[in-house]
C-alpha positions in Angstrom: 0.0 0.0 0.0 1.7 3.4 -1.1 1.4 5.6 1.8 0.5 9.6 2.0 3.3 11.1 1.7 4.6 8.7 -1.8 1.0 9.3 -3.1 1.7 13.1 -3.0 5.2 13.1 -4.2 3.9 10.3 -7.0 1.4 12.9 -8.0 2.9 15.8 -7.6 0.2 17.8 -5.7 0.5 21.1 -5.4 -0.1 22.3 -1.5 -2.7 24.8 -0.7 -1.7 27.9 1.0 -2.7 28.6 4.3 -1.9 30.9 7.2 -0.3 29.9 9.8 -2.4 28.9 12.8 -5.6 28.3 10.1 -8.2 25.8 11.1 -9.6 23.5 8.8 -13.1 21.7 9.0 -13.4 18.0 7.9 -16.8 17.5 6.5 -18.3 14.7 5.1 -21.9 14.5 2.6 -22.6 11.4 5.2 -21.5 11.3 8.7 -18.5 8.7 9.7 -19.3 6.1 12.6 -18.5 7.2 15.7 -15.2 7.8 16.9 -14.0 6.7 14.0 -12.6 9.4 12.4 -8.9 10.7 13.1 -6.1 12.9 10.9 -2.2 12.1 10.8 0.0 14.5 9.6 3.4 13.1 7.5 6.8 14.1 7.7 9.5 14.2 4.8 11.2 11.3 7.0 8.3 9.7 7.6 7.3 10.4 10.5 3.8 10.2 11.7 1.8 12.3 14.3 -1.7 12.3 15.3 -3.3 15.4 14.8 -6.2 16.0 17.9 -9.7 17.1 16.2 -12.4 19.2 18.2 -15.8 19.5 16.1 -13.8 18.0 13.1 -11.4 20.8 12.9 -7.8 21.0 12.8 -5.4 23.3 13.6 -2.8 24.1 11.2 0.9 24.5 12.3 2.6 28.2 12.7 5.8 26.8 11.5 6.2 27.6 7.8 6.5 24.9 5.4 4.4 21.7 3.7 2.5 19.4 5.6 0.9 16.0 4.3 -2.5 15.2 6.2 -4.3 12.0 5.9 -7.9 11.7 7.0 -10.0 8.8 7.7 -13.0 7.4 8.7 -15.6 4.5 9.1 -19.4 3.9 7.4 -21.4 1.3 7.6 -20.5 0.2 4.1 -16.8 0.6 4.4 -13.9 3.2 4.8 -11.9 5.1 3.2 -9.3 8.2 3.9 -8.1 11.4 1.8 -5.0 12.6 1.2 -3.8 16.5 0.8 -0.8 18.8 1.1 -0.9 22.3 2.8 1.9 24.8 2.6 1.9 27.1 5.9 3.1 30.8 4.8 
């Protein structure tokens, strides 16, 4: 399984531009089981942190530079996650 970050770099994604300190809301069109959802942030060495949501937002880094989030989540019928690249300015 290719992971986050190799999908981004595979596809060269271009990183959306955020302030520093943004917040960003995960929504989905059908809510996730519960307590099933979560968000990892990647690191060019592969490093992998847990990022804490409260109401399904995250909090954005004030250090400058690209981040790699993955977000996933549970349904009945299955789960999934989604990948995307930010670039704190």
């Amino acid at each position: 399984m290719i992971s986050p970050l190799e999908l981004i770099i595979s596809k060269s994604l271009k990183p959306v531009s955020v302030s520093a300190g943004a917040e960003i809301k995960i929504e989905f069109n059908q809510v996730p089981n519960k307590n099933t959802m979560g968000v990892n942030r990647w690191s060019g060495n592969g490093e992998i942190v847990d990022v804490p949501l409260k109401d399904n937002v995250l909090i954005v880094p004030i250090e400058k530079g690209k981040y790699v989030y993955d977000v996933y989540a549970n349904w009945d019928k299955g789960s999934s996650s989604f990948t995307f690249v930010i670039e704190v300015k």
